[in-house]
N, C-alpha and C positions, 0 to 999 in steps of 0.2 A: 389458409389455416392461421390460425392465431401466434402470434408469436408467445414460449415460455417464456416467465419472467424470471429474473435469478438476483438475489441482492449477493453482494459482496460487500467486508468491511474491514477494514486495515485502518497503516498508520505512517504517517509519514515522521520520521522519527528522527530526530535531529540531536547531533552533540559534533561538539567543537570547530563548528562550518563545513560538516557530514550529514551527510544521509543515508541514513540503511536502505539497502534496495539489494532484492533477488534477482537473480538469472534464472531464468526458468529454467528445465529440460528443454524447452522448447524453443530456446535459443532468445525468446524475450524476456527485457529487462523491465521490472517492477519494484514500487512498492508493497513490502508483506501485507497481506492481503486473500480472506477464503469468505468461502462460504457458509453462511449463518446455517446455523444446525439447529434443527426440534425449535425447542420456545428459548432460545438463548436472543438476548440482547443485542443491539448494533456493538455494543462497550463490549460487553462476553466476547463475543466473536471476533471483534478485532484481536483484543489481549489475546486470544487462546493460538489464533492465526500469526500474529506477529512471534509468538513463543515458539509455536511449532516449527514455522519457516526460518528461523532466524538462532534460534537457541535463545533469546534474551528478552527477558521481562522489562515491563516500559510502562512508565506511565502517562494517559491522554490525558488531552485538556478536552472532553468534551464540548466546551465552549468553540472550541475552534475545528470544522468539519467540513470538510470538501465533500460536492456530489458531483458523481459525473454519471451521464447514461449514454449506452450505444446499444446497437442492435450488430447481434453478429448472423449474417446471413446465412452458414453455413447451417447452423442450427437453429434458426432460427428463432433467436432465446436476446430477448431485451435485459437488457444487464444494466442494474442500478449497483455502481459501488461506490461505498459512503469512508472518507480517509480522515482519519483525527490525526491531529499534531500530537505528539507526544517525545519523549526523554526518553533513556535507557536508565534502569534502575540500577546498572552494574556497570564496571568496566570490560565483562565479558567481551571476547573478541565473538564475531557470529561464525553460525556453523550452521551449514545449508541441511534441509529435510533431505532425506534419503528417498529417491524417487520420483521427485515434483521438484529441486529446487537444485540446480547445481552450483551457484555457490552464492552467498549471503556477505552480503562487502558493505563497507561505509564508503561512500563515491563523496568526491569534493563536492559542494556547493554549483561550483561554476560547472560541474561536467556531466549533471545531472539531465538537462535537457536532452545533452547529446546519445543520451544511452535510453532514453525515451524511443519507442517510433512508433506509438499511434498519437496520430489528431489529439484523438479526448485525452489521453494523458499527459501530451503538453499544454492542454489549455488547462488540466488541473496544476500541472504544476505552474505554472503562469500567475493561477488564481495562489496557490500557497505564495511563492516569493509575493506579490502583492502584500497579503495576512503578515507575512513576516517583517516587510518593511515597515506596515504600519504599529508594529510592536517598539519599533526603535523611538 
């Protein structure tokens, strides 16, 4: 049978040698990050996803975007999610979704890997600190 396709679109969101990153419910740790809805945009869907999950409005650099794909076997459902760099537009502290997200934290720089555990999202993040080096 065919595997379902699914896009996701987040944001890796950086201030002051931070990263905002969710705990799932589900005991994994991510970038905010959902699912494009009706005719919304990659850019719509990130914003509205990082807002939800996070409490804080942010702005992407479109220019800079991370893809990663995997296939999750269980569901058999090919997953393309697309992550923009971006800022927080406030000093807001984050506040996790009620339901989906137990809690919404700024994680250091250096600790970000560690709180990773799949493959593809450390080789996005991999591919981000590269993007960032070559900024300096």
């Amino acid at each position: 049978m065919e595997a379902k396709k699914e896009k996701c679109c987040g944001g890796i969101i950086l201030k002051d040698g931070r990263v905002l990153m969710v705990h799932q419910d589900n005991g994994v740790f991510a970038f905010p990050k959902g699912h494009v809805e009706g005719t919304e945009s990659e850019e719509q869907t990130a914003l509205r996803e990082i807002k939800e999950e996070t409490g804080i409005d942010v702005e992407l650099d479109l220019e800079k975007r991370i893809e990663l794909f995997y296939h999750i076997e269980e569901s058999n459902v090919d997953k393309t999610v697309v992550l923009f760099f971006g800022k927080p537009l406030s000093d807001l502290k984050p506040r996790a979704q009620e339901g989906e997200i137990s809690e919404a934290l700024w994680v250091k720089i250096q600790d970000v890997e560690e709180k990773l555990q799949f493959k593809e999202w450390k080789e996005a993040w991999k591919k981000a600190q590269e993007m960032m080096k070559e900024e300096k």
